[in-house]
Structure formats: structure tokens, C-alpha cells
N, C-alpha and C positions, 0 to 999 in steps of 0.2 A: 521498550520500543515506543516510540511517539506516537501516538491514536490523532489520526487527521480527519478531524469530524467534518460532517458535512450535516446543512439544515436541520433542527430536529435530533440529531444523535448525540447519545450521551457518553460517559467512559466515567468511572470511577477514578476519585482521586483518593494518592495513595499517602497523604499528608495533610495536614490543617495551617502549616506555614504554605504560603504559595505566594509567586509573583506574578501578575497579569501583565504582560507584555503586547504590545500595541505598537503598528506601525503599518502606517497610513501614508507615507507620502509625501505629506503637506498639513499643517497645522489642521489640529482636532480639538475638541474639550474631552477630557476625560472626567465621568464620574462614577457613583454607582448608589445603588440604593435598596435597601436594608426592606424584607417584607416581610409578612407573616406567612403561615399556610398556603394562604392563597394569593400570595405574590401582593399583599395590597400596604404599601406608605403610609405608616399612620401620621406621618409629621414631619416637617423640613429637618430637625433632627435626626432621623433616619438618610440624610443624602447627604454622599460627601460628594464636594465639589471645589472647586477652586477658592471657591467666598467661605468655603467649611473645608478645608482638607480632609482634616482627619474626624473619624469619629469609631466608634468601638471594632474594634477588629480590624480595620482599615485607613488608608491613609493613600491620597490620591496628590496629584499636582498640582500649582498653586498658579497655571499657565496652560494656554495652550500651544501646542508642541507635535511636531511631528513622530515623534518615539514619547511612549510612555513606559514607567516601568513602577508598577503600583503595587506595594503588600499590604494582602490579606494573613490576617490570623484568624480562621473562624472558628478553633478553640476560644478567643476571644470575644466572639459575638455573643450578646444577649442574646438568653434561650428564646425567645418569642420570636427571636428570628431566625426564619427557617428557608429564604431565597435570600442573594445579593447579587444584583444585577449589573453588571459592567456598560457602562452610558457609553456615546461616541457622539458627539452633534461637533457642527462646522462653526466656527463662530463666526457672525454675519458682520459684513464690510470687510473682510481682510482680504490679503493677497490670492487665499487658495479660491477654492470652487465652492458656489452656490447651492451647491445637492449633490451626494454622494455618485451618481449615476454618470458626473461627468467625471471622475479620477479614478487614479488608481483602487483596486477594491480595496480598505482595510484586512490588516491579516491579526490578527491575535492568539496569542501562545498563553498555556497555563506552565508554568513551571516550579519544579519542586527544589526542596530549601538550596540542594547541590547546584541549582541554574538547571538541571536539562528539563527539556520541554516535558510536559507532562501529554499534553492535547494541544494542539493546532486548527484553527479554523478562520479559512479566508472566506470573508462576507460577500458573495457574488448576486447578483439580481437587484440590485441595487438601483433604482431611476432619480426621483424626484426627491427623494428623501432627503434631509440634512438634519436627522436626529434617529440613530439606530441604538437597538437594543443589540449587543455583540454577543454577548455569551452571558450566563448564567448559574450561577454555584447556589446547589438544592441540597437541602438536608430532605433524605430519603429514609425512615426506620432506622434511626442513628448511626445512618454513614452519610458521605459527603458527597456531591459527582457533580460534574459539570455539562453543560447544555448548551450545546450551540445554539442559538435562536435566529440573528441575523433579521430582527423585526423593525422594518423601517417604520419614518412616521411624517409624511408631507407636509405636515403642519408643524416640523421640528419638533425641539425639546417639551413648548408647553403641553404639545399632543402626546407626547411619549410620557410625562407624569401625570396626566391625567387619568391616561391608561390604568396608570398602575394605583391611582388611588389617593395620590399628593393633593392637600386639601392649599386654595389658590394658584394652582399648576404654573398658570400662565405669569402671575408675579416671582413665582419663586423662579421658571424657567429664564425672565430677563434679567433679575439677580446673578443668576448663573453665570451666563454668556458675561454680563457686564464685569463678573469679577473677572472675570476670563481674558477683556480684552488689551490688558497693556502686555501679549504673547511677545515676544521676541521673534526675528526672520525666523521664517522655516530653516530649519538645520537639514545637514546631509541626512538622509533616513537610514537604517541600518539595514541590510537584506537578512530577514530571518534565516532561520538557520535551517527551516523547511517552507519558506513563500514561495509562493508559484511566480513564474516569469509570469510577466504583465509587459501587456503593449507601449504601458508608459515608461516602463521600464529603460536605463540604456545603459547598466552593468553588464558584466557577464555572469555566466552564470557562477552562484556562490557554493565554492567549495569549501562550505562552513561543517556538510555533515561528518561524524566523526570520523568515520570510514576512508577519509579522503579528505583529509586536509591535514596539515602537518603542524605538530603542535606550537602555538603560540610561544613568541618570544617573552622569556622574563618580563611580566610586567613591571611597569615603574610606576612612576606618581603619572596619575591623570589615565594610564592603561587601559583599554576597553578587558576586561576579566575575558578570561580563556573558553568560559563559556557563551559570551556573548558573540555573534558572528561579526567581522567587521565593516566598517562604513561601505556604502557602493557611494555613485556618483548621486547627486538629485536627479529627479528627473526631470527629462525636459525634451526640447526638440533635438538638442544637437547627436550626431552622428553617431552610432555604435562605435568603440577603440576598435584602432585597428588591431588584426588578427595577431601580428607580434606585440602586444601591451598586454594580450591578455595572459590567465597564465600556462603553463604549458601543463596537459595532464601526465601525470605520474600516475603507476600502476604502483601499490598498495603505499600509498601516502598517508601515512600515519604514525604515530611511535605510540607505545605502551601495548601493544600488540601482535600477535602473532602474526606472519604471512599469512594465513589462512583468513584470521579474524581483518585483517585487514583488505582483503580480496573482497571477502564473502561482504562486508558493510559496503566496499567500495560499490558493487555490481547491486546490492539494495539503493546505495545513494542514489546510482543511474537512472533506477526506474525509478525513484520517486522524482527524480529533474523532470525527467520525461514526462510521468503523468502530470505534473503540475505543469506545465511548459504547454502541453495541448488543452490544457484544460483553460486555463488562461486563453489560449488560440483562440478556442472555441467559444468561450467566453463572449472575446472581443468581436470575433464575428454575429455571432447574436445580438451581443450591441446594438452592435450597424445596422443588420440588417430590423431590430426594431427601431433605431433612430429614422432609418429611412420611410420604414412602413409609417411612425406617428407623422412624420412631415411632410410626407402624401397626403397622409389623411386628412392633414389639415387646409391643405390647399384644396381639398375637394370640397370641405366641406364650408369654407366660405364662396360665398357666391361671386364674391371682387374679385377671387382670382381660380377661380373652379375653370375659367378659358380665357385664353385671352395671352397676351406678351407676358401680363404680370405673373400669371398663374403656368407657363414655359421657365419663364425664369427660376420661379420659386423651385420648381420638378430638378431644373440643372444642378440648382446649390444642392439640393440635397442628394441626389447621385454622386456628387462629386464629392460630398462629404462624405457619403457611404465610399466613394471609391479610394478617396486617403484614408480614412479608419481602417479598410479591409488591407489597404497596401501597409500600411504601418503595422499592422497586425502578422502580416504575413514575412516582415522584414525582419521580425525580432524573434518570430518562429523558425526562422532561416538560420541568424544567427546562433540562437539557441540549440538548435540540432545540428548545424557544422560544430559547435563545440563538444556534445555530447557524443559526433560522432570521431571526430578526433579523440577523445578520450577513450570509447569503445576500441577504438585500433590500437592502442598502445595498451590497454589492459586483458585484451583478447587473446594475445603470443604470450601472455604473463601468467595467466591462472594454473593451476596445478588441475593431476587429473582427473580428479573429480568434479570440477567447476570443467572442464575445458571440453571442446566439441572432439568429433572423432578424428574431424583431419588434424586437429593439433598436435606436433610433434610430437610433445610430451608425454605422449601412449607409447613411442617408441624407446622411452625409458622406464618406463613403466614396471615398478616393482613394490612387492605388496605393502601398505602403510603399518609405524608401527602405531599409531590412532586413529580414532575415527577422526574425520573433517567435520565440521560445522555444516555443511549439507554436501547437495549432490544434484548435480544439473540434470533435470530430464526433458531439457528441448530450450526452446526460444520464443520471447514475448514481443511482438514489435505493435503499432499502430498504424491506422492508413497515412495519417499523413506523411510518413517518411519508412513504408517496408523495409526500406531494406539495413535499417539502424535496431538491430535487434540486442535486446537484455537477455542474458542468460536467465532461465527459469530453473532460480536457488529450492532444493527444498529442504527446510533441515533434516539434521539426524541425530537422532534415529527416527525412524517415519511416526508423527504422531495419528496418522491416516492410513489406510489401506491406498491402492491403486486400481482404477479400471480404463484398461484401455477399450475402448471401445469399439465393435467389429462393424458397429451400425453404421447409415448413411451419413448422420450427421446433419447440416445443419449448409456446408456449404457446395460450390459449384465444384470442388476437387474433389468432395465426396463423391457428387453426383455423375463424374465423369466415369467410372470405376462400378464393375459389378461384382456382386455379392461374395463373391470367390476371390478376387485381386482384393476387396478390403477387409475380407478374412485374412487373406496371407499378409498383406502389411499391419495388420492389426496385432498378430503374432509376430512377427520378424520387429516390432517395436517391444512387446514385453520381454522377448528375450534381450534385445540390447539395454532395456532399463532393469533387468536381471543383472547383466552384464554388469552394468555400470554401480549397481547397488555391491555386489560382489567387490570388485574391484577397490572400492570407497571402506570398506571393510580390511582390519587387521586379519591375516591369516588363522582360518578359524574360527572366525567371530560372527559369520552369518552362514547357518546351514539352509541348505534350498530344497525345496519339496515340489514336486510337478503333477499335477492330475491330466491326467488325457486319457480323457476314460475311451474315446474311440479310437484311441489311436493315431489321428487323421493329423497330428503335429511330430511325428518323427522327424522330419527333416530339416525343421525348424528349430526343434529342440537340441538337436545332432551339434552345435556347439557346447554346447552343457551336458551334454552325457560324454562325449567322446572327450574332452578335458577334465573328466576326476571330479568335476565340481557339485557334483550332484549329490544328498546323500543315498540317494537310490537311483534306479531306473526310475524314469516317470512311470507310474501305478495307472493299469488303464481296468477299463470295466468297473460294474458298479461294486465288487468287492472291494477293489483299487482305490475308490473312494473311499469307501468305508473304512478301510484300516488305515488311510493317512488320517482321517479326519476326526476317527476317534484318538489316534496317537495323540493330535494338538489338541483336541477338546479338553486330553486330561492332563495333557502338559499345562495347558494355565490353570484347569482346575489347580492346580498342586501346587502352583508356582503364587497363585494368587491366595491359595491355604499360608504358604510359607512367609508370603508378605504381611498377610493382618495377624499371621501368632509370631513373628518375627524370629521367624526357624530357617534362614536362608539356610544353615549348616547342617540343617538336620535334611536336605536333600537328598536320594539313595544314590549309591556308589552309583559310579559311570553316567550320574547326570550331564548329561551335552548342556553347559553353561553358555552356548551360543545364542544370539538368537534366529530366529526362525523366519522363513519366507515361504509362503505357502502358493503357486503360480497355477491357478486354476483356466483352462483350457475346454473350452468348447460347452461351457454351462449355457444349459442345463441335462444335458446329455450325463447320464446314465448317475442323475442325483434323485435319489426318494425323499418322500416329505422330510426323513430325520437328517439326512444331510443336510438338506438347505437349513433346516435349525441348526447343526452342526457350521453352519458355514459361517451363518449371520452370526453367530455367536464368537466365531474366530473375529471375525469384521470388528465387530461391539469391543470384545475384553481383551481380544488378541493384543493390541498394541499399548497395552500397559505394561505387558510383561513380557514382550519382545519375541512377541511373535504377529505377524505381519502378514498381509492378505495381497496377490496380482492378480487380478481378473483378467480376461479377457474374453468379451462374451458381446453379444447384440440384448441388449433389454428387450427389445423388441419380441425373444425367444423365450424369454422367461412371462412372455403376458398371463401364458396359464396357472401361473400362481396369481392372477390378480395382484389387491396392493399389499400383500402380506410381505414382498419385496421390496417396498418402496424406500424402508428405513434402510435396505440395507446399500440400494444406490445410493442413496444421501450422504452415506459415511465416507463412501469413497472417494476419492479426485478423481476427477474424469479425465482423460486421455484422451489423443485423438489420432490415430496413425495419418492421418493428413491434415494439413493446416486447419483450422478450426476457429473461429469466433466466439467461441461458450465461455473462459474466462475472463469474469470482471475484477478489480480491486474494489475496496469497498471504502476508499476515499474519493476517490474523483467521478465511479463509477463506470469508467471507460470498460469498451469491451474489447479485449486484448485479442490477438490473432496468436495460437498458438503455433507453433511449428515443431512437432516433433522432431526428436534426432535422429538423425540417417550415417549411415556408414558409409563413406562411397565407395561408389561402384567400381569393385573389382578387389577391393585393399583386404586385406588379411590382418588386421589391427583386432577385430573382434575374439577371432582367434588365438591369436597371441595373449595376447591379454588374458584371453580365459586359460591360456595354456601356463601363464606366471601363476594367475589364481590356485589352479589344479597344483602346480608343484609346490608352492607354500602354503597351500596345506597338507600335504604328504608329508612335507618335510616336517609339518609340525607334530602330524598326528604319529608319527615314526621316530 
């Protein structure tokens, strides 16, 4: 999976061939340059550049250009060097822009020998600069990783080698630039194959990720390679295409893969459109609204037009500017989400029923699978600026996490509408349907289910899963009822995780249940002693290596009288929310997602059903 860093974050690279891919817009200089330990230049020898292309390990462009496409070998590097920095400076008097802060943001990809992207990182905060540091490849304790940095430098190129240690910076930086500049026109830019929509942007959006795009025609001579995403338009002012040019989405558009495989990437591609697409938004409003803030500031702070007609004036241009930036911002987020949300409707009636919501059909066909799916939906992910455009929330399988749905308040004003008792029972009538739906997503027999309810106080709730067969017991109440589920799985992984490090899967005892296990705990901390809660955290910890698996549903808030001897063991879990919820970020763009639990509607007998297919296949199999 592609790692899309942001500022500061690094990711391991998983090769020493690589190619650094660059696209900007509008003509760039690319270079890079070769350092020791602590990042420092011993010598123009160490910088490849346009006037030096190549030099050990690397080999850069001999122009500036809007796409670059640059290999590294750092098996090839001299050992003494132990950083290589990926340059980006504007080359001065051409067609494009003065300093980074007025175009498109640069995006940059690392990728491995096969073409697919390695890491991803688009350079955002960007003003006055017109010589950036983009990314960075560290030899760390004899492996390799790369670093997003995104380190502008106002003073351009010669400031940015100085930095680093380049002994005459500033002659060897007009060097640079000067080999640089007999560049040829900006060419069309390529849309990467994960770049964020941008303001300046006036493609649609690119259905380059795998998951959703249909495989390239036989290349010929001159062919963009199958792994490169194809040309969009330049950018510019003219018009977004209209809505029949662009192209039509297709639900699991892909070859070389499964329906499932190709669903599951298609409904990943969504969200990553999406988080890139607001992030960009949001981006560009920022922009603005600092472009607007510095050009206030400046009229106040000259005295010629601090009042007066001159200093009226100056106030207008720049709101008016601020008000095309934010309009032109908001035009391309428009289009950008009418397309995404046109896609969403045609792959929505298409998923199977494991990816699919409760009203979808497709439950009404519903018969037990004979594989697991690549994951299993437990709700939906939308953001503010368009709720009601929601990404199905994939998770795979088999769960490499526990689950906690949470009984507590929360966090938002749906919580807060609702008392203690109404968000206990939604808080259970959600783990049972993500019971439900884990069951369901499962081969007949392949997931046995365990229930604690030590007071009892979930009978009615539970009454789908005891009254369809699917259970392997009664839920277990009282604190014995704990105790003997809890030591059954304590010693089921013991044993299981004995048989994995002496690799005696076979030496297992007769009538070992080869399924695995879900454990659905109810109303903790209610009638657990200190050994259970170790017994618990310990299912949490080891349980899901060897397939057995943890449901909480509980208030944290209830458990405070263990202090934080707890704390590791909420951190394991993903948290839930039986009402819409704000608490999930991603950890590329950093948005904070609105989650919305799944709901059954009101009145339908789907839940049922379905557990009643569950229950008779596996009768049918254990018989």
C-alpha cells in the first residue's frame, strides 16, 4: 500500500533501485545532493544537477520540466554518504511563477523498481519560497527510508546549499539555474496516480488507482507505461470539461482481479479522492485567507495608504482576490465531489454483502460464503464539507484488532442528546449487528461466537444470536460465566501459540474447534476480578494472532477504578461509536472523519434473516 507522508514522517523503503517522480505543474529544476551524517555537501561534486546530471548513484534531468522522473541506486552511493536530498527550485525569468506559494503545490512519489509508488508526498505551506527541499532518502543503522521534509528557502537555491554545507553556494546555485535554462514549454503535467485535487487544477478527477481504472491498452512506441497514470489537461483558467467528457464511473473497473479485490481497492480509492480533494480545499482556503490577511497587513502598515481612497482601494483588490481564490476553490471541490459522488452511486448497488449497507438488496440473497472477503464494513466515513457523500468503512479480515463499541457520551451533540440508558442500548444493538455482519462475512463454521453478560441485563438484545443457533453457547452470565469463558480462550492461544513457535499445528488434540474465535463482552466491568481483566487484556494483546478476537462494549468511563492499568488495553482497540462520531483521523491528510455507525432500518427483518442463513449453515455443516 502506498504510505502518503506528510511533513516530517518517514516510511521505510523496501529497495535501493528507486525512481523519484516529480510533478509540479509548470517547469521546476530538479536536483539532488549527496551528504554525510549530518546532512552536510562536501563539494559541487556531491550535486547533481542539470550542468552535472549524473553522479554516483543518481542521475537527474538535463532541463527544467514540469514531470520529472529521476533514478537513484543507493546501493550505488559512496559509503560516506549517508542522506540524498531531492532539490526543486523555479528557474528565474520563465513562463511559470516567481515562488512556490503562488502554483500548484509540487507532489512527489518514491517508487519501486516495478513503477508502483512507494510514498507519496505533496509539499503544502509553501509561500515565498522558490527553492524547496522535497523529500529526503536517510541511511538509518543499514537500512534505507525516506523523509518528507517540504523545507522551503526565500533566498532560493543559493540559500538552500548553504544550508546544507555547499562550499560557494551562491556561484554554484547560478550555475545551476543557468544550465537549467534553455528548459523547453511546460508540457502537459501528468496527474499522479495519488495527487490531491488542486484549485489549479482543471482535470477530472484521475482514475489512475489500481482499483478503478481499467487496464491500459498495449503499449506501443512512445506509450506512457501502464504504471504511469495518464496526461490530464494543463492547468489553467479555462473551464472544468463538461460533465459528459468526463468519464463515466464503473463499479469494480479493473482486470487481473477478483470482484471482491476490485471493490474493496475501488471504495479505498474513494477515500483517498476524497481526503485529498478536501485537503487541497482546505489547503487553498488557507491560502486565501493568509494572502488576504498579508495584504491587509500591508496596507496598514504603510502610512500612504493606512486611510484614505488609496488605502480603500488596496482593502478591495485584496478581498476580491481573496473572493476569486475561495470561489475557484470551491468550484473544483464541487466538481470534484459531484464526481466522486456519481461514482459512489453506481458502486453503492454493486458491492457484495460484506462491503454492502443493511438496506442493500443483496442481504435478500444472502447465503453463507465459501471464503472469507478481503474485509467487512462496519459503518461510514463522510467529512463536513459534503455529509452526505459517504465511503464505506473497509476493515480487513481477518481483524488484526479487537473492537470497542463505546456506551459512553462521546465526544459529539448526537451523543449528548441521549441518556445513559438509550446509549447503552444503541451501543449494544450496534455490536450485535457488527456480530452480525462479522458472522455473516465468514465461511460456514469459520467464526465461533462467545458472549459475556455477566448481569444479564443484554437478553433482548442478544435474542438474535441465541435464538438462531449462532452462538456456541448461551451467553455466560455471573462472575463464574466469566471465568470459564475466559479461561477456555486464555488457554486456547496458549496452545495455539505453543503450536505455532514448535510448528505442531497437527499435533492439536481431537475435536480441536479450528475456527476462529470472537469473544463479545457486555457490560464491563461488571462482575470481572483483577484475574479476568488480565485474562481479558491478554485476549486483546495475543488474541488476534491466532484468531481469536475481542467485542467490547463498555463506557471507559466505568472502568476508571482500575486507574491506567487499562489504558493499553483501550489503545488496542478501534473504537466505535453507536452514534455518529468525530474520533477517526487518517494519518495522511489528518482529517477528522465523522463516523456513522450501521443501522438496520426500522422495522426490516434482514438482521434476522441473515443470522437465520448463519445458524442453518452451520448445522448443516456441523451435521
Amino acid at each position: 500500500m502506498t504510505a502518503e507522508l506528510v511533513r516530517g514522517q518517514n516510511h521505510p523503503l523496501p529497495d535501493t533501485r528507486l525512481e523519484l517522480r516529480v510533478s509540479a505543474g509548470h517547469p521546476v529544476v530538479a536536483g539532488a545532493t549527496l551528504g554525510d551524517e549530518g546532512g552536510r555537501v562536501a563539494g559541487a561534486e556531491w550535486i547533481a544537477h542539470p550542468g552535472a546530471p549524473v553522479r554516483p548513484g543518481i542521475e537527474v534531468a538535463v532541463q527544467a520540466a514540469a514531470e520529472h522522473r529521476i533514478a537513484v541506486d543507493l546501493a550505488a552511493l559512496p559509503d560516506t554518504v549517508h542522506r540524498l536530498s531531492l532539490l526543486l527550485a523555479l528557474p528565474p525569468g520563465g513562463p511559470g511563477p516567481a515562488r512556490f506559494g503562488t502554483a500548484a503545490a509540487p507532489f512527489v512519489a518514491v517508487a519501486d523498481p516495478s513503477g508502483a509508488p512507494v510514498a507519496t508526498y505533496t509539499i503544502t505551506g509553501l509561500d515565498r519560497e522558490s527553492a524547496v527541499v522535497a523529500l529526503e532518502l536517510y541511511r538509518r543503522q543499514g537500512a534505507w527510508k525516506v523523509r518528507a521534509v517540504g523545507q522551503g528557502y526565500e533566498g532560493g537555491l543559493a540559500d538552500l546549499l548553504a544550508d546544507q554545507g555547499a562550499p560557494a553556494a551562491a556561484d554554484l546555485a547560478a550555475a545551476v539555474l543557468d544550465a537549467a535554462a534553455p528548459a523547453a514549454a511546460p508540457v502537459p503535467p501528468l496527474v499522479p496516480e495519488t495527487a490531491p485535487a488542486d484549485p489549479s487544477s482543471t482535470g477530472a478527477i484521475s482514475y489512475a488507482h489500481p482499483g478503478r481504472h481499467p487496464a491500459a491498452p498495449t503499449a506501443g512506441p512512445g506509450a506512457v507505461p501502464p504504471s504511469e497514470p495518464p496526461a490530464a489537461p494543463p492547468p489553467g483558467p479555462q473551464a472544468p470539461p463538461p460533465a459528459e467528457s468526463r468519464p463515466a464511473p464503473v463499479a469494480g473497473d479493473a482486470s487481473g482481479w477478483s470482484m471482491d479485490e476490485r471493490l474493496y481497492n475501488q471504495v479505498w480509492g474513494m477515500f483517498e479522492d476524497l481526503a485529498r480533494t478536501v485537503a487541497a480545499y482546505r489547503s487553498a482556503r488557507d491560502f486565501a485567507d493568509h494572502r488576504l490577511d498579508r495584504a491587509i497587513d500591508q496596507v496598514l502598515a504603510d502610512p500612504a495608504t493606512r486611510v484614505g481612497a488609496a488605502g480603500d482601494a488596496a482593502r478591495a483588490a485584496a478581498r476580491a482576490t481573496h473572493e476569486e481564490l475561495m470561489g475557484r476553490a470551491q468550484e473544483v471541490l464541487d466538481r470534484d465531489l459531484a464526481q466522486l459522488t456519481a461514482e459512489s452511486e453506481v458502486v453503492e448497488p454493486a458491492l457484495p454483502a460484506a462491503y454492502a449497507r443493511w438496506d442493500n438488496p443483496v442481504w435478500h440473497a444472502y447465503r453463507s460464503p465459501e471464503e472469507l472477503p478481503m474485509a467487512v464494513r462496519l459503518g461510514d466515513l463522510h467529512v463536513p464539507e459534503r455529509s452526505t457523500l459517504r465511503i464505506p468503512f473497509l476493515v480487513r479480515l481477518p481483524l488484526e484488532r479487537g473492537l470497542w463499541v463505546d456506551s459512553g457520551p462521546g465526544r459529539t451533540s448526537a451523543a449528548g442528546l441521549l441518556d445513559e440508558a438509550e446509549l447503552r442500548r444503541l451501543a449494544l444493538d450496534s455490536a450485535v449487528a457488527h456480530t452480525a455482519r462479522l458472522l455473516a462475512a465468514h465461511p460456514a463454521g469459520a467464526l465461533t461466537v462467545h458472549v459475556l453478560d455477566p448481569a444479564g441485563g443484554g437478553a433482548a438484545a442478544f435474542a438474535p444470536l441465541a435464538e438462531t443457533g449462532v452462538l456456541a453457547a448461551p451467553p455466560a452470565q455471573g462472575a463464574a460465566g466469566v471465568t470459564d469463558v475466559l479461561a477456555q480462550l486464555t488457554e486456547r492461544v496458549d496452545l495455539l501459540q505453543m503450536a505455532v513457535r514448535g510448528d505442531a499445528s497437527e499435533d492439536l488434540p481431537p475435536g480441536f474447534d479450528p475456527a476462529r474465535q470472537l469473544l463479545v463482552v457486555h457490560d464491563f466491568p461488571h462482575g470481572f476480578d483483577d484475574r479476568a481483566v488480565t485474562r481479558l487484556r491478554y485476549l486483546a494483546d495475543e488474541g488476534p494472532s491466532v484468531g481469536v478476537h475481542l467485542l467490547m462494549v463498555a463506557d471507559r468511563a466505568d472502568a476508571a477504578a482500575y486507574g491506567p492499568v487499562l489504558d493499553p488495553l483501550w489503545r488496542s482497540l478501534l473504537r466505535l461509536t453507536p452514534v455518529p462520531d468525530d474520533h477517526l483521523a487518517d494519518p495522511w491528510v489528518g482529517h477528522a472523519w465523522t463516523y456513522e455507525p450501521p443501522t438496520v432500518p426500522p422495522g426490516s427483518a434482514v438482521l434476522w434473516q441473515v443470522l437465520g442463513q448463519v445458524g442453518e449453515a452451520r448445522r448443516r455443516k456441523s451435521g
